[in-house]
Structure formats: structure tokens, C-alpha cells
N, CA, C and O of each residue as an XYZ file, in Angstrom:
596
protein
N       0.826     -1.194      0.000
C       0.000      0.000      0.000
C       0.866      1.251      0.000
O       2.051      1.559      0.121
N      -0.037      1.681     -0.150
C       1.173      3.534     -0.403
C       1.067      4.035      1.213
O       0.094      4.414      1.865
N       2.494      3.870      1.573
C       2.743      4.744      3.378
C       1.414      4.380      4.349
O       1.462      3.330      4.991
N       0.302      5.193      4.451
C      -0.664      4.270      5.388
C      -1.701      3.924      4.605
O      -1.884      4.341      3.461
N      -2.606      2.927      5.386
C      -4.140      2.767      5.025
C      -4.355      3.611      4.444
O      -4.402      4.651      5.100
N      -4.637      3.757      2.808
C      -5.440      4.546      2.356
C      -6.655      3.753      1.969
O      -6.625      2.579      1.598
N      -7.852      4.588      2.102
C      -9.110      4.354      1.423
C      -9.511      4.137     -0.169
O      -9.303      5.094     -0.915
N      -9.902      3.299     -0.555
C     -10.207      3.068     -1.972
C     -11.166      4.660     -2.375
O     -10.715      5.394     -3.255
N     -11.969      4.894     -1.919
C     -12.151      6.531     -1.941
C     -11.007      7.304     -2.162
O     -10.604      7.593     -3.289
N     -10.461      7.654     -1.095
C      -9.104      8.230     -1.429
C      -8.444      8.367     -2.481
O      -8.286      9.404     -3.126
N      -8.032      7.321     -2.695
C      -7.012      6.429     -3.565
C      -8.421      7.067     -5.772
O      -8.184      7.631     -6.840
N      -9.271      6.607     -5.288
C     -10.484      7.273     -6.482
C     -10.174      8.549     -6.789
O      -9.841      8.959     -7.901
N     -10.301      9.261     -5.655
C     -10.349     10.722     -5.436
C      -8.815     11.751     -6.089
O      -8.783     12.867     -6.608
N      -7.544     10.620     -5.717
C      -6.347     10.892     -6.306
C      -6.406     10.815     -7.574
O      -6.706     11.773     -8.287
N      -6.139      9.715     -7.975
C      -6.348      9.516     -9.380
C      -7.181     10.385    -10.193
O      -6.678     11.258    -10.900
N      -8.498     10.175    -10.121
C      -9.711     11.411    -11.040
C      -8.742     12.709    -10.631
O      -8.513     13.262    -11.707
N      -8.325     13.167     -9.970
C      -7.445     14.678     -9.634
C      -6.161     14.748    -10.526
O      -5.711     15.822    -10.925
N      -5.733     13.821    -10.745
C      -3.995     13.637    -11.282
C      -5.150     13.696    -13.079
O      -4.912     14.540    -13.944
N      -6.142     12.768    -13.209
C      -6.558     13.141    -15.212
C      -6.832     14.147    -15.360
O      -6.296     14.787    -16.265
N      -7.878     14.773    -14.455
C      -8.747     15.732    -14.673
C      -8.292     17.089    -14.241
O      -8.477     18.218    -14.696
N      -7.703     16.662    -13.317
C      -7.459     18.455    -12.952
C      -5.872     18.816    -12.909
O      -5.410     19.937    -12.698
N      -5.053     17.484    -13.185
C      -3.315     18.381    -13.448
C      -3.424     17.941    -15.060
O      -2.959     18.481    -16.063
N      -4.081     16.960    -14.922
C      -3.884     16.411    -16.556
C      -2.805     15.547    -17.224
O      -2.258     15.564    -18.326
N      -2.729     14.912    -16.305
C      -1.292     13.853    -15.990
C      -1.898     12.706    -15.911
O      -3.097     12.443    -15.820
N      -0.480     11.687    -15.976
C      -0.898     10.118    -15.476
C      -0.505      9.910    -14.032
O       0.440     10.301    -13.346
N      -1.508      9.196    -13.827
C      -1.178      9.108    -12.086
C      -0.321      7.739    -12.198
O      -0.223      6.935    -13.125
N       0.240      7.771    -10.956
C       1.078      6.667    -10.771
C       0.532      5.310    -10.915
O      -0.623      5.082    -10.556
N       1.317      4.348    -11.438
C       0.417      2.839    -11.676
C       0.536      2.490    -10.192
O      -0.427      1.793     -9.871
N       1.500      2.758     -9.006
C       1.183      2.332     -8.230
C      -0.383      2.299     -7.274
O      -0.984      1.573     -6.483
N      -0.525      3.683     -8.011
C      -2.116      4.137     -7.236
C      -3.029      2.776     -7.947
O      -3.394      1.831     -7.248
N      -3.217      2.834     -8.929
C      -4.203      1.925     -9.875
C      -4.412      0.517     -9.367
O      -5.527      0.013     -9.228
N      -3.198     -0.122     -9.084
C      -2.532     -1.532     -8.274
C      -2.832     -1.259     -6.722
O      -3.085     -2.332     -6.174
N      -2.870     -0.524     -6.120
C      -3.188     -0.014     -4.761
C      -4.648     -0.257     -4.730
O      -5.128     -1.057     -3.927
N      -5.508      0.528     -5.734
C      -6.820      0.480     -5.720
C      -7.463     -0.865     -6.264
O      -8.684     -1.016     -6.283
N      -6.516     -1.896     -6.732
C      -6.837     -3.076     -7.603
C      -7.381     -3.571     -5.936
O      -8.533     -3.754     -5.543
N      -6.208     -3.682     -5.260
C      -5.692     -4.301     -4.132
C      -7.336     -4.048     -2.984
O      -8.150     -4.706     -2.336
N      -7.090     -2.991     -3.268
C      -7.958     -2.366     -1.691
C      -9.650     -2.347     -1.958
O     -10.468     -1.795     -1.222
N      -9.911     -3.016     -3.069
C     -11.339     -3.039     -2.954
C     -11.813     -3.920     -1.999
O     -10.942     -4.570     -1.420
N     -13.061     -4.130     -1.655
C     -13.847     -4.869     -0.540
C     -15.157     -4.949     -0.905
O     -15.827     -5.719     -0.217
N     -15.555     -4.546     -1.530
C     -17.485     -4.813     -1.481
C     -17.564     -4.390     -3.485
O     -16.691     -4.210     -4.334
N     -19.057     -4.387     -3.510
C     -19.288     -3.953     -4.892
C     -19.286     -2.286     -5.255
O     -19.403     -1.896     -6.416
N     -19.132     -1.331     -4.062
C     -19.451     -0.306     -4.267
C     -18.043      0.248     -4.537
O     -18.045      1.194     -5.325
N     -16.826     -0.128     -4.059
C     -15.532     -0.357     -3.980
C     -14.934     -0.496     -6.114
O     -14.205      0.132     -6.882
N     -15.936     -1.841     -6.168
C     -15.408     -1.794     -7.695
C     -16.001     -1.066     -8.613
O     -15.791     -1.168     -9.821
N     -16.667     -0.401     -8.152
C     -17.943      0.361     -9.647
C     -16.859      1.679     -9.549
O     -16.468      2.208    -10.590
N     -16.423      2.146     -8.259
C     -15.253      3.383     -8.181
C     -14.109      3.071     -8.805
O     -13.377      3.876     -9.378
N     -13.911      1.702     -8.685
C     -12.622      0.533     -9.797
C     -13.049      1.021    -11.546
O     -12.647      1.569    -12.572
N     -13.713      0.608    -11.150
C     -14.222      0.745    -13.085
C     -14.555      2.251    -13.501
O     -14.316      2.516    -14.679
N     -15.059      3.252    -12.724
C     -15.194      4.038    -13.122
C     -13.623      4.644    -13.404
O     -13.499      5.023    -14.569
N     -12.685      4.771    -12.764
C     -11.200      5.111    -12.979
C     -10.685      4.779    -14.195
O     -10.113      5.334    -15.133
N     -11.088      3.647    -13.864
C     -10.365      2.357    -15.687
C     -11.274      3.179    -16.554
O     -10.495      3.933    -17.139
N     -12.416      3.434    -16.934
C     -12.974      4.450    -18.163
C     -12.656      5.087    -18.437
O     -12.474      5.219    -19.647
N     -12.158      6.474    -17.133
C     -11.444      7.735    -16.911
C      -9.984      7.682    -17.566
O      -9.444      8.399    -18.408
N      -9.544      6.533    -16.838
C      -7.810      6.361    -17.530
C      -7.914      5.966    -18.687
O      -6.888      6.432    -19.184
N      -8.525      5.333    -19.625
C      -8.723      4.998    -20.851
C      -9.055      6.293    -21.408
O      -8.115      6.891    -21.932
N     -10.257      6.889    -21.408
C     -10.130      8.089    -21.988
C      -9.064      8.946    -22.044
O      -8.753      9.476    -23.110
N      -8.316      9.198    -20.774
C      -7.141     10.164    -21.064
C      -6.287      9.523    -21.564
O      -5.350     10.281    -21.811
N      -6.001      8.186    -21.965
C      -4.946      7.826    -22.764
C      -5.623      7.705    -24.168
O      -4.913      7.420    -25.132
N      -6.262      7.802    -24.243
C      -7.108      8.049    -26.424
C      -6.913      9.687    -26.253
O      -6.141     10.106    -27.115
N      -7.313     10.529    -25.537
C      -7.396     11.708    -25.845
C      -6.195     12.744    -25.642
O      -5.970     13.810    -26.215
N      -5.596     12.163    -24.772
C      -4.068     13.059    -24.309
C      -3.319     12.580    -24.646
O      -2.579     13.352    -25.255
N      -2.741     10.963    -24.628
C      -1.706     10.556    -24.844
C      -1.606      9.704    -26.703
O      -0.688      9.304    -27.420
N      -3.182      9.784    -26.815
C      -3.003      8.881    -28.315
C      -2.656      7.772    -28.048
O      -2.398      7.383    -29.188
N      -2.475      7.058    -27.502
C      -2.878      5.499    -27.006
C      -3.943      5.140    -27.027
O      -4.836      5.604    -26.318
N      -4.086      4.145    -27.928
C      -5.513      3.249    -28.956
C      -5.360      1.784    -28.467
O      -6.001      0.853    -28.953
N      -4.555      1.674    -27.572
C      -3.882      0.216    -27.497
C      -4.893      0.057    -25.899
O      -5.104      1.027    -25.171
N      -5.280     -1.002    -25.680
C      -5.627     -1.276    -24.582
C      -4.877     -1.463    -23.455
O      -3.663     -1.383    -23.643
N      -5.279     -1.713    -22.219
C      -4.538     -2.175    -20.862
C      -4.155     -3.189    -21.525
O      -4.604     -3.649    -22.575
N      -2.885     -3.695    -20.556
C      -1.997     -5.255    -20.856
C      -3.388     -6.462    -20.133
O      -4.133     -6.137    -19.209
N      -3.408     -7.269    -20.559
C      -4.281     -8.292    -20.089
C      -3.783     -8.900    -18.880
O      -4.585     -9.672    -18.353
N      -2.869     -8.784    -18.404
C      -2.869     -8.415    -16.661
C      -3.287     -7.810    -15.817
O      -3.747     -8.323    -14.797
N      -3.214     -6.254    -16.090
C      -4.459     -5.686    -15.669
C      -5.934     -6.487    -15.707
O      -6.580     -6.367    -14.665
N      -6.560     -7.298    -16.782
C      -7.401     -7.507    -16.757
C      -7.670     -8.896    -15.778
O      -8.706     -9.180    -15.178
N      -6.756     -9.440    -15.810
C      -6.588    -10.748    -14.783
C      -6.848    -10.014    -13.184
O      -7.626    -10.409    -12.316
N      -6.091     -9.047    -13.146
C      -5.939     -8.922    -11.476
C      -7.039     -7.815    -11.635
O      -6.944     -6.841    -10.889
N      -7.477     -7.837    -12.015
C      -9.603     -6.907    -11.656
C     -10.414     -8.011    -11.659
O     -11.280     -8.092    -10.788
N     -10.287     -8.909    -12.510
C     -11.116    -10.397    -12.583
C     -10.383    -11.089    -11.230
O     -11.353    -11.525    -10.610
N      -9.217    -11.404    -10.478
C      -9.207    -12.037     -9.093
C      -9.724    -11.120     -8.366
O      -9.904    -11.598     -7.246
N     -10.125     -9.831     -8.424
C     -10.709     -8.946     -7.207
C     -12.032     -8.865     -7.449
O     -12.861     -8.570     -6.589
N     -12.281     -9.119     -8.606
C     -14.018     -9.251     -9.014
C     -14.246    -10.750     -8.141
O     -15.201    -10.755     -7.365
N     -13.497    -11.880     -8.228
C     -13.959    -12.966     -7.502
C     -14.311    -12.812     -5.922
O     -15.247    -13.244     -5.250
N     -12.900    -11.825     -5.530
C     -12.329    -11.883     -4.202
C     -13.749    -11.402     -3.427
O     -14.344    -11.918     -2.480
N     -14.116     -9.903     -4.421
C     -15.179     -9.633     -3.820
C     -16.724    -10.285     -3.542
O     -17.587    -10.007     -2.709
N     -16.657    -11.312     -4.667
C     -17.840    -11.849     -5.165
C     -18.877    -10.773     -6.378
O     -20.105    -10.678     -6.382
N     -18.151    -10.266     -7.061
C     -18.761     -9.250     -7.984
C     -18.917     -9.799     -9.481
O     -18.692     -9.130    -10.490
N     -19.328    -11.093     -9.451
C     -19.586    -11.901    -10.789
C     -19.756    -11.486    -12.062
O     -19.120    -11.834    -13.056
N     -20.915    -10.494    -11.949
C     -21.815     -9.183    -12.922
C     -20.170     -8.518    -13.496
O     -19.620     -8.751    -14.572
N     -19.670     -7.628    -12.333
C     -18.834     -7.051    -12.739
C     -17.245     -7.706    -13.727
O     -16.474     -7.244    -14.567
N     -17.397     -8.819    -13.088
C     -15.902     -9.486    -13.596
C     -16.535     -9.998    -14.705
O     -15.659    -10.428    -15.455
N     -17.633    -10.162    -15.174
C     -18.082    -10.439    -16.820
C     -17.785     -9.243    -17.610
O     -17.201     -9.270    -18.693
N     -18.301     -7.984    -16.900
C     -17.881     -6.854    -17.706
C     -16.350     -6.978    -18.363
O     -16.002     -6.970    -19.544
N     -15.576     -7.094    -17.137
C     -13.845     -7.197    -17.548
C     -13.586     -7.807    -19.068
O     -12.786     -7.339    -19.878
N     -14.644     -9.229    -19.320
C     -14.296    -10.219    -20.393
C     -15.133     -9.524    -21.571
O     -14.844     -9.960    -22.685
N     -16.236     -8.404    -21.533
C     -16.277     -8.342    -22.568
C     -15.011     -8.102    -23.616
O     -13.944     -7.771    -23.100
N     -15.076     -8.267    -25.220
C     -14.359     -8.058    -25.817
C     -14.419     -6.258    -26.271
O     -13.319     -5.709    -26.327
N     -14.977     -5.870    -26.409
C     -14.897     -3.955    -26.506
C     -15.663     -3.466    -25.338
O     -16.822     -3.072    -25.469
N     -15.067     -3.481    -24.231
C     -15.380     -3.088    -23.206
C     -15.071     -1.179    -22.785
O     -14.061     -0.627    -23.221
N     -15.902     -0.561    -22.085
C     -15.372      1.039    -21.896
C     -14.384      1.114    -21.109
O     -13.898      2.241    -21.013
N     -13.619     -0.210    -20.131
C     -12.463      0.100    -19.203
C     -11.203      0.034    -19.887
O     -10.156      0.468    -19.408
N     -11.345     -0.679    -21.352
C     -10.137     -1.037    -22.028
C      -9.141     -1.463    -21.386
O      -8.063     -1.032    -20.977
N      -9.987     -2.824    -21.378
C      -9.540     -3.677    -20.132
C      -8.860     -4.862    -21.798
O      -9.460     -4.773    -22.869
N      -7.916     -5.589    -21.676
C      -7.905     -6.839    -22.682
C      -8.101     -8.322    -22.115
O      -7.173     -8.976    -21.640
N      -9.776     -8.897    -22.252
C      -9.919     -9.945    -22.033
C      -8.695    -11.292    -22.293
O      -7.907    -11.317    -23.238
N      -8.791    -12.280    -21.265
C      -7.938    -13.312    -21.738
C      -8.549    -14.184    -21.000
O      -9.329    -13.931    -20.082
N      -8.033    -15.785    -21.585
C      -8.605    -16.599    -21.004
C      -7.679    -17.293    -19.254
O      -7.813    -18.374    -18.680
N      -7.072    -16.447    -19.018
C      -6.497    -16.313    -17.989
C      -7.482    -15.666    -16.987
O      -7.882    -16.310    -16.018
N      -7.814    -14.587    -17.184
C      -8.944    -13.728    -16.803
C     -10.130    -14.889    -16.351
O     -10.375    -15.330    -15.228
N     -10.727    -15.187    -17.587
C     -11.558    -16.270    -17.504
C     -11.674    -17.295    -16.249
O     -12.547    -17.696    -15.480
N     -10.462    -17.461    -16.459
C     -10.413    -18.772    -14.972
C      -9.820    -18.196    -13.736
O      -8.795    -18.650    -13.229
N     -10.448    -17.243    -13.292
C     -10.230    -17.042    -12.195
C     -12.063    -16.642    -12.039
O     -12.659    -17.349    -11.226
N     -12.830    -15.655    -12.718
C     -14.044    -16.215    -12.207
C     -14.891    -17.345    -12.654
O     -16.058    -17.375    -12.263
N     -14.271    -18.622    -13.717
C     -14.748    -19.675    -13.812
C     -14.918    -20.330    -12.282
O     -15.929    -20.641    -11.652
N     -13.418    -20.409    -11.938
C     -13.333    -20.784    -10.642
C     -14.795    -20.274     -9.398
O     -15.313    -21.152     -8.708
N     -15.150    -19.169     -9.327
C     -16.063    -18.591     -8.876
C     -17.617    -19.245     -9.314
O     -18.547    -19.429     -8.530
N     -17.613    -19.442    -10.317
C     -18.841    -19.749    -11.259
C     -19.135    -20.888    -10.742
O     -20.253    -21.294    -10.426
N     -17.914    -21.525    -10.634
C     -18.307    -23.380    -10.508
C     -18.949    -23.859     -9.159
O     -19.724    -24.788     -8.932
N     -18.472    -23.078     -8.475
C     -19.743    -22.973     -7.185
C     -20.628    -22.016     -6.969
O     -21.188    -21.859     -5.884
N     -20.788    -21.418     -7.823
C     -22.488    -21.019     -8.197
C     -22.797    -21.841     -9.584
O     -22.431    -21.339    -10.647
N     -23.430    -23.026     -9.569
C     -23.846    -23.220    -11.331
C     -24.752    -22.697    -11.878
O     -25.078    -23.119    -12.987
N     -25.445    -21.623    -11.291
C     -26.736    -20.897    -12.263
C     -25.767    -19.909    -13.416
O     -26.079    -19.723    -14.592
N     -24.387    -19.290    -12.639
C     -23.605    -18.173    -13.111
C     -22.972    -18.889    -14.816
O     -22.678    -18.254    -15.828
N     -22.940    -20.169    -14.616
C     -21.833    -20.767    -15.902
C     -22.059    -20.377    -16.672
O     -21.382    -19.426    -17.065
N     -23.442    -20.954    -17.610
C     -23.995    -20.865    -18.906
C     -23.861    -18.824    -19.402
O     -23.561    -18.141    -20.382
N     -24.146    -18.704    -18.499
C     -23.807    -16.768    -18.787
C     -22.216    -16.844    -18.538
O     -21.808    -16.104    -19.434
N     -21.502    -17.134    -18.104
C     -19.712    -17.229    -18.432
C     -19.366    -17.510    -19.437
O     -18.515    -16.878    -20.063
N     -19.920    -18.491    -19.821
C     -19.488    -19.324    -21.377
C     -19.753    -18.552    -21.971
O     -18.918    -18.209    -22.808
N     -20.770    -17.974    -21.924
C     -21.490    -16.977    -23.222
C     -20.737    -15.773    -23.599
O     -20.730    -15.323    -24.745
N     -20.113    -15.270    -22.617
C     -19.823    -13.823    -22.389
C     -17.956    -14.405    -22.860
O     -16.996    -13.762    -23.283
N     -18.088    -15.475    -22.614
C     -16.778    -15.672    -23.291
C     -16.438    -16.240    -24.661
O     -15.276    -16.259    -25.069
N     -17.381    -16.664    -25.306
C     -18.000    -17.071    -26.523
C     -17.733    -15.646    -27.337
O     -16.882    -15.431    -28.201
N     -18.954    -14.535    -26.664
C     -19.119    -13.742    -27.686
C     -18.181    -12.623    -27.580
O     -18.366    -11.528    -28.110
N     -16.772    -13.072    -26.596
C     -15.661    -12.369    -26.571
C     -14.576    -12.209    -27.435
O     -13.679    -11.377    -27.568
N     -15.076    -13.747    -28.252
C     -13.676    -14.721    -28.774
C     -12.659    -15.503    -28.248
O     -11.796    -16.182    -28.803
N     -12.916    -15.286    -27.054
C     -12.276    -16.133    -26.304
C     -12.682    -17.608    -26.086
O     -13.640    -18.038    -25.443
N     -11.609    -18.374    -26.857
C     -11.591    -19.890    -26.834
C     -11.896    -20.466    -25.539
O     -11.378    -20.201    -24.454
N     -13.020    -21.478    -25.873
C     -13.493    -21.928    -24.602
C     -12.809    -23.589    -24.782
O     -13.148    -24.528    -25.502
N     -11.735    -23.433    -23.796
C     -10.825    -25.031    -23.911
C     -11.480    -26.096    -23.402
O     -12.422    -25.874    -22.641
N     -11.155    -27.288    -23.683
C     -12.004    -28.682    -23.315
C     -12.058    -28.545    -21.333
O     -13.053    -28.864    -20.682
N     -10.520    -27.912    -20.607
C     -10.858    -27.924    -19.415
C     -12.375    -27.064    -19.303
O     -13.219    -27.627    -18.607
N     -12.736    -25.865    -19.880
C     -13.798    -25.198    -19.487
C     -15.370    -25.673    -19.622
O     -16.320    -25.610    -18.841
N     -15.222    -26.162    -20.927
C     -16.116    -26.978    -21.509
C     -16.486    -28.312    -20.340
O     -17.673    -28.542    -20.109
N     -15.663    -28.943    -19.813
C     -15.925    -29.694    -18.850
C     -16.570    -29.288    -17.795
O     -17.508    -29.890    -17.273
N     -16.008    -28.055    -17.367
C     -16.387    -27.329    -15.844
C     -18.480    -27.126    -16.161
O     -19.455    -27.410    -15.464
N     -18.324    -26.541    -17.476
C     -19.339    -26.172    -18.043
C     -20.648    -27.471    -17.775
O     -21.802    -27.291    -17.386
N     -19.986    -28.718    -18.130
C     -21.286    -29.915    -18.387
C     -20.949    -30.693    -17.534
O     -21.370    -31.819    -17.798
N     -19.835    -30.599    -15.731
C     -20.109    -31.352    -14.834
C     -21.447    -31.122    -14.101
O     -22.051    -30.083    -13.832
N     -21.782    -32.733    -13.806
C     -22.880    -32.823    -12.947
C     -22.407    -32.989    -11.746
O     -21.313    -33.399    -11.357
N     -23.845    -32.434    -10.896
C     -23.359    -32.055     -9.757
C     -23.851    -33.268     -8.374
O     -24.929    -33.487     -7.821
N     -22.214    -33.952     -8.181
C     -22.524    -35.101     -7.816
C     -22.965    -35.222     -6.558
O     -23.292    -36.326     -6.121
């Protein structure tokens, strides 16, 4: 964490200040700080709203068309699990998503993992990873049509 407990508020509040009002990039440590420090769902919607914010200022200030590295998108999808934010960590996998986030099937299996003990969630995983392009491998496909013994 950065020096003490900071608040995922906080930590929101920095960042939106460093695009919007110096007009700079804020430190990746802040971004990774705030990956880190979420806790509930209200925690990640302030997550995602940043990732929109930082995407925009990198198309509009910096001319960067290129998305986040798909690591980024992995470690928002383990904090989408961590939290239990299912809804949200599907968002991550869309394929043209507004966080310009880059789906992978790395991503994938960390809230597959999540899914598989909820089975109502699967059939909407598969899907959302289907209409991502993201190859759905024979391990997933399995997870997908175990019965539940």
C-alpha cells in the first residue's frame, strides 16, 4: 500500500485529480493499490469508473488506442472474484469493453473458478466468453457440463 491505510475513496479521489485536474498520469502504483484495496461492490464500480477515466485520457491526451496489458485484466477479474462481484468481472471479459480492459482466457479462470460454485452463473460465463472470442478449452467446456454429484 502507499505509506498508510489509504481508502479506496481516497485512492479514487487521487487519481480522477492527477486526469482531470493536473492532466497527468497518475502513478500505476495508485491503480494496483486500488486493484488491491477493494472490498465490497461499491468499492469496484469506483474501480471501473477510474479504468474508463484512464482509458479516456490515454485516447485523448496521450493517443494510445492500445488497450490495458491483459494483466491488468486478470488482477480486476481475481478482485471481481475476491469480492464476489460476478456481474462485474463479466464486464472485464467483454471483448470492446469502456475500461479497455484486454480480455484473456487467464482472466476467464479465475471467475470460472467462482462460477463453478455457483452453477446458475456458468452458462452466462461461457457466453460472455464465446461472444468475446475467447476460446473456450475442453478444461472449461468440462467445468461447463459437470454434474453435480
Amino acid at each position: 500500500m502507499i505509506g498508510t491505510l489509504v481508502t479506496v475513496k481516497e485512492l479514487h479521489d487521487k487519481i480522477l485529480e492527477s486526469v482531470n485536474v493536473k492532466r497527468s498520469v497518475p502513478p500505476n502504483a495508485w491503480l494496483w493499490s486500488l486493484i488491491e484495496s477493494c472490498q465490497c461492490q461499491d468499492d469496484i464500480n469506483l474501480l471501473f469508473e477510474v479504468l474508463q477515466k484512464l482509458r479516456r485520457f490515454r485516447l485523448s491526451n496521450l493517443r494510445l488506442h492500445d488497450n490495458f496489458n491483459s494483466n491488468l485484466c486478470q488482477q480486476v477479474a481475481k478482485t471481481c472474484v475476491r469480492v464476489g462481484a460476478i456481474d462485474s468481472g463479466k464486464k472485464a471479459l467483454w471483448k470492446h469493453n469502456v475500461l479497455g480492459l484486454t480480455p484473456s482466457v487467464a482472466s476467464a479462470h479465475h471467475l470460472l473458478a467462482l462460477a463453478d460454485s455457483l452453477k446458475s452463473v456458468i452458462p452466462s460465463m461461457v457466453n460472455a466468453l464465446l461472444s468475446s472470442g475467447l476460446n473456450v478449452r475442453v478444461d472449461l467446456d468440462e467445468l461447463y457440463k459437470k454434474d453435480d454429484l
